[in-house]
N, CA, C and O atoms as a GROMACS GRO file, in nm:
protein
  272
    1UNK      N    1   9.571  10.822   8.700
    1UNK     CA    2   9.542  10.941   8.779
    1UNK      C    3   9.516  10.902   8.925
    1UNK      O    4   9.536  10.990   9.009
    2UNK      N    5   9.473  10.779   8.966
    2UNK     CA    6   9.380  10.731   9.084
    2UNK      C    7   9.536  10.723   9.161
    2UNK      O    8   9.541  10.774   9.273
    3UNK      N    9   9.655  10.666   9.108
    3UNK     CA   10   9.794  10.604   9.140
    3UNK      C   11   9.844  10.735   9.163
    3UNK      O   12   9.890  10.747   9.277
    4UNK      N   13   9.848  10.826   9.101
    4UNK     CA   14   9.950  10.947   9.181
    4UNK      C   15   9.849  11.034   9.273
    4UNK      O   16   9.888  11.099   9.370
    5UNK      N   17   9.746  11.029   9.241
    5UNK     CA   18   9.625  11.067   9.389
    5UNK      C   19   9.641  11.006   9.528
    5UNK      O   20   9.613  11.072   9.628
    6UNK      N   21   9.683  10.894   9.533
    6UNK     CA   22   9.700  10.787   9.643
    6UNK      C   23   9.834  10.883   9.722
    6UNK      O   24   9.838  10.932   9.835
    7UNK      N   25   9.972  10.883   9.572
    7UNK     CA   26  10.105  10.891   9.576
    7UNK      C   27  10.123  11.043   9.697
    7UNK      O   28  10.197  11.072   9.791
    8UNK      N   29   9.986  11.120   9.614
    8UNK     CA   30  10.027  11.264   9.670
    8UNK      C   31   9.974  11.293   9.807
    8UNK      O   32  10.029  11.366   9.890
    9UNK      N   33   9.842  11.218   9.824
    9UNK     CA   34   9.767  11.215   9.996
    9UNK      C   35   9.846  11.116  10.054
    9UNK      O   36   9.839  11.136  10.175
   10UNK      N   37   9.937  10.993  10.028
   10UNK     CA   38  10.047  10.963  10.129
   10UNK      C   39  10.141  11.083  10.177
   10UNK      O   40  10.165  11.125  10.290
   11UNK      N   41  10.190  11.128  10.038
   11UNK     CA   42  10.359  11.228  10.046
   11UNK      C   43  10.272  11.326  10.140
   11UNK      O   44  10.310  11.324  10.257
   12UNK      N   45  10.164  11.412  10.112
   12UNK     CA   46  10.094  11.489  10.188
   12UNK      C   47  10.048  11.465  10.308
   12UNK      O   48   9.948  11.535  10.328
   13UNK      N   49  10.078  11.390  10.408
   13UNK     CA   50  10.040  11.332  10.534
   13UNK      C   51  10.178  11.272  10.590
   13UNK      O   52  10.175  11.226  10.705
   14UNK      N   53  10.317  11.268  10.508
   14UNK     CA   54  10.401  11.234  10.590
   14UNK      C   55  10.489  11.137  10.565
   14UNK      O   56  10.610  11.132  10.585
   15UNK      N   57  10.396  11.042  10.507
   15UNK     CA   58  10.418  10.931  10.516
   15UNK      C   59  10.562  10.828  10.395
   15UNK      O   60  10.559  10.843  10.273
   16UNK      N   61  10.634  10.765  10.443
   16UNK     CA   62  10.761  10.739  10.395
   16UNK      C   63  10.760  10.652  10.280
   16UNK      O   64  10.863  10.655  10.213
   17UNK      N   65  10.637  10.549  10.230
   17UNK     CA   66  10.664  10.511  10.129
   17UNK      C   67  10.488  10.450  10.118
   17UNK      O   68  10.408  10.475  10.209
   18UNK      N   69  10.456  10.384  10.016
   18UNK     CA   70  10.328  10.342   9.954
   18UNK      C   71  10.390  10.172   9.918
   18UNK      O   72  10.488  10.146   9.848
   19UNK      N   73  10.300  10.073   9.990
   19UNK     CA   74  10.329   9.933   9.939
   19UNK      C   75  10.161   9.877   9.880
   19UNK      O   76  10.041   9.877   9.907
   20UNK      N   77  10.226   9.848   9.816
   20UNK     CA   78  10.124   9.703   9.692
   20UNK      C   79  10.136   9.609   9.665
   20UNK      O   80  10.257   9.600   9.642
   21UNK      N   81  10.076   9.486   9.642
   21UNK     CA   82  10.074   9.390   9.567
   21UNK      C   83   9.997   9.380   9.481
   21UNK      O   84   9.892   9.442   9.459
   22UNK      N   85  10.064   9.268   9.405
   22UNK     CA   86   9.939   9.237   9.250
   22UNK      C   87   9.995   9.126   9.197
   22UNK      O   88  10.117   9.115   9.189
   23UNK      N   89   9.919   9.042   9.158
   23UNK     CA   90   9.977   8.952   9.103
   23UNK      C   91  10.048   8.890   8.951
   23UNK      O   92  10.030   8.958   8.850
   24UNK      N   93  10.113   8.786   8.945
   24UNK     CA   94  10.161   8.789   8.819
   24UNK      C   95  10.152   8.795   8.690
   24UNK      O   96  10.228   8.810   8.594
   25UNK      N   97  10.005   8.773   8.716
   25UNK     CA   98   9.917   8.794   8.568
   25UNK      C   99   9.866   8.892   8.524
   25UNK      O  100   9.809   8.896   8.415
   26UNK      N  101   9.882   9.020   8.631
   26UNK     CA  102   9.833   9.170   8.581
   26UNK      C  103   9.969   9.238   8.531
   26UNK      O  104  10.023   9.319   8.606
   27UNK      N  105  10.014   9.214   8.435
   27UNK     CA  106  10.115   9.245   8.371
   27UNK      C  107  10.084   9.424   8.314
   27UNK      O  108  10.174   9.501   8.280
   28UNK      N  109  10.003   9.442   8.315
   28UNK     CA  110   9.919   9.596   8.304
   28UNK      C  111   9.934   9.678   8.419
   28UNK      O  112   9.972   9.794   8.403
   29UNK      N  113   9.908   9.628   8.551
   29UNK     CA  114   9.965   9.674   8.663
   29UNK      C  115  10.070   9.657   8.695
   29UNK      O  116  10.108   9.756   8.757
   30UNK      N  117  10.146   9.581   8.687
   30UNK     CA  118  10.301   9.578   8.697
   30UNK      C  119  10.369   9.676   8.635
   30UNK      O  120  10.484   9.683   8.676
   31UNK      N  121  10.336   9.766   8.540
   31UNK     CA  122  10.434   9.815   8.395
   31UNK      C  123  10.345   9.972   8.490
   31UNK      O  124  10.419  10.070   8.487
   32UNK      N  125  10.232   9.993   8.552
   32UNK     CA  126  10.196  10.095   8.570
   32UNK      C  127  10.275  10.137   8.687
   32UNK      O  128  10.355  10.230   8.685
   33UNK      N  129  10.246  10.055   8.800
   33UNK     CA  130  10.324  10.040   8.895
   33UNK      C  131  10.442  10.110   8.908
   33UNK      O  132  10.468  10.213   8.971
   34UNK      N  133  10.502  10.048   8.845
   34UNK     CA  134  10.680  10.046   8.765
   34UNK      C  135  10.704  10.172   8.713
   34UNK      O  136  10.795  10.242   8.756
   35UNK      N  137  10.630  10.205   8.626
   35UNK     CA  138  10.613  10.356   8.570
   35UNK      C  139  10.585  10.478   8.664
   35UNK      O  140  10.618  10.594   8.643
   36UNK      N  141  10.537  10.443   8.740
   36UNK     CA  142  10.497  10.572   8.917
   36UNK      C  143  10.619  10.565   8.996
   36UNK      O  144  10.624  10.609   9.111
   37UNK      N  145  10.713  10.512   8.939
   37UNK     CA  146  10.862  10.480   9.068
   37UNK      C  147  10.816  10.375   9.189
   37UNK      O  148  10.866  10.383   9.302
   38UNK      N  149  10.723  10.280   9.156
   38UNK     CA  150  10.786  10.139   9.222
   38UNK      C  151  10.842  10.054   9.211
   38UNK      O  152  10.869  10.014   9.098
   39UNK      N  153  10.886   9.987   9.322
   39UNK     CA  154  10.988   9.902   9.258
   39UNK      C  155  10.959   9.762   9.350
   39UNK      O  156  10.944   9.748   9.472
   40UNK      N  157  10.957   9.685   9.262
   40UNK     CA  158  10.948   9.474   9.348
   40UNK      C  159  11.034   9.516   9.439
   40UNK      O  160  11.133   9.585   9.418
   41UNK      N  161  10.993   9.469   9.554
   41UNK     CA  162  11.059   9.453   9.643
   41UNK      C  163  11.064   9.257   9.700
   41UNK      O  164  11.154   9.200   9.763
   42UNK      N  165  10.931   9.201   9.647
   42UNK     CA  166  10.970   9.049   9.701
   42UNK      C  167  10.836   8.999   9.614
   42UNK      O  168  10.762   9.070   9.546
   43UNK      N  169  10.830   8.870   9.636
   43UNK     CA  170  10.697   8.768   9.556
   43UNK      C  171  10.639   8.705   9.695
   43UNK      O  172  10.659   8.769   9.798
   44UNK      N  173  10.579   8.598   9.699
   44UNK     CA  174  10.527   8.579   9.779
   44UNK      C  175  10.395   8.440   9.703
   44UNK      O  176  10.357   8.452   9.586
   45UNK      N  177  10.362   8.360   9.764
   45UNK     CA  178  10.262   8.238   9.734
   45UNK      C  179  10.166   8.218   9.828
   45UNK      O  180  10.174   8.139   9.922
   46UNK      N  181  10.068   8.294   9.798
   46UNK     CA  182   9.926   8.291   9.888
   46UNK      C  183   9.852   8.186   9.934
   46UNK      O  184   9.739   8.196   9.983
   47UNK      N  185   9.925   8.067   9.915
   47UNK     CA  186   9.851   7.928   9.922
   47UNK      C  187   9.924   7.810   9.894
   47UNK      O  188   9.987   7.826   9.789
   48UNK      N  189   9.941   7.710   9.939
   48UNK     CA  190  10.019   7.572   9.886
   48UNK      C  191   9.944   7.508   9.732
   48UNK      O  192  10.011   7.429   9.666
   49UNK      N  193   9.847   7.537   9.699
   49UNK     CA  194   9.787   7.548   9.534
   49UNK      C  195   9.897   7.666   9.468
   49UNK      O  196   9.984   7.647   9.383
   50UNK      N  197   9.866   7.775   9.530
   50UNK     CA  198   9.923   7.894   9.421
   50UNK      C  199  10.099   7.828   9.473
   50UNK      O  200  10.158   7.852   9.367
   51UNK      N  201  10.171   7.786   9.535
   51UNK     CA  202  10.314   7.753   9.525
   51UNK      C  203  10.299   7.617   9.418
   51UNK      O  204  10.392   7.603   9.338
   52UNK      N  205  10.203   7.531   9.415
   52UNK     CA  206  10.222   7.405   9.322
   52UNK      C  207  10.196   7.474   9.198
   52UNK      O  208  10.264   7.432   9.104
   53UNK      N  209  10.105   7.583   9.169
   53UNK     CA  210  10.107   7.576   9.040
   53UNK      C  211  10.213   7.694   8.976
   53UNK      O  212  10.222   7.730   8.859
   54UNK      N  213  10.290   7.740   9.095
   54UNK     CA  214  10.437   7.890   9.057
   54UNK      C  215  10.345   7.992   9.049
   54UNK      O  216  10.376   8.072   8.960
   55UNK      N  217  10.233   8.023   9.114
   55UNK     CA  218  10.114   8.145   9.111
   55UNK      C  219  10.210   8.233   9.182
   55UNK      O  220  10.243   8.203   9.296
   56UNK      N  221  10.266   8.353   9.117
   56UNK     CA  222  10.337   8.421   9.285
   56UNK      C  223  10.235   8.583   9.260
   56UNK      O  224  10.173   8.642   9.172
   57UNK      N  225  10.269   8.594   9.387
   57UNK     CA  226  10.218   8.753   9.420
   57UNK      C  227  10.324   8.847   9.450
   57UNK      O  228  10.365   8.859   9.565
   58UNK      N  229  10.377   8.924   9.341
   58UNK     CA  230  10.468   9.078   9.374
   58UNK      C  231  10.404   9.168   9.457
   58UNK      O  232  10.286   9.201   9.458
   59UNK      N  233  10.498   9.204   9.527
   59UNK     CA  234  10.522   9.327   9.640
   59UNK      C  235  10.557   9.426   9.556
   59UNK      O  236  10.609   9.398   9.449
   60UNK      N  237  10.536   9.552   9.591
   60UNK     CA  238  10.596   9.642   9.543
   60UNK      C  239  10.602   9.736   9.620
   60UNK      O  240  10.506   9.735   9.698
   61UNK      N  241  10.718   9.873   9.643
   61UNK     CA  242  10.670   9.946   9.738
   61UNK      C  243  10.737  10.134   9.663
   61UNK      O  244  10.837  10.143   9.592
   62UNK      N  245  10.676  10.219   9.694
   62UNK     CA  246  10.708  10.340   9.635
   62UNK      C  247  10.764  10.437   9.733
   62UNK      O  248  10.684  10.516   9.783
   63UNK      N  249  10.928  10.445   9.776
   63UNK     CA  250  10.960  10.542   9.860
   63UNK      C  251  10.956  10.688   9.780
   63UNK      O  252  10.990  10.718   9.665
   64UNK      N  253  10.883  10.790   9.921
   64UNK     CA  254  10.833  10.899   9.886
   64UNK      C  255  10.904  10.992   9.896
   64UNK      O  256  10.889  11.080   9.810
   65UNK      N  257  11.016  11.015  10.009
   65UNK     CA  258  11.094  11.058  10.092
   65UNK      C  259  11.083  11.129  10.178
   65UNK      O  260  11.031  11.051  10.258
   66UNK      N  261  11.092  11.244  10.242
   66UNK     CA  262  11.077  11.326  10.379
   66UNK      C  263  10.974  11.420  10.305
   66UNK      O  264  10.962  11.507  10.391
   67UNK      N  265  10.905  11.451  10.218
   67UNK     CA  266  10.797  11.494  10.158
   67UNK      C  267  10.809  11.652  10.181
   67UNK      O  268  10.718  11.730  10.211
   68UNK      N  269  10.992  11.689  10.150
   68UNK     CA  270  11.001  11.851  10.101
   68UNK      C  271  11.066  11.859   9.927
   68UNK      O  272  11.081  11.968   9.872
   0.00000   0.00000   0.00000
């Protein structure tokens, strides 16, 4: 409910799309995410630890469109 609250005070103010990250181990947020119409857009390694150990961080982003 908190995820399409966000979705509808962006679309309601204008605004062209909603971006997130989360990382690879919230596999719960990923599938929710995913389920609201986002979509990966890139990964990303927050640290030379998190690249040695393949830790990545997904992007995600939710286009809203011209909000008619």
């Amino acid at each position: 409910a908190l995820c399409r609250e966000v979705l509808g005070f962006a679309r309601a103010r204008g605004y062209g799309a909603v971006v997130l990250s989360t990382s690879m181990v919230q596999v719960a947020a990923q599938r929710l995410y995913e389920g609201l119409g986002f979509r990966k857009v890139g990964t990303s390694y927050p640290s030379l630890l998190c690249t040695l150990l393949n830790f990545q961080i997904f992007h995600y982003r939710c286009d809203l469109g011209d909000g008619t």
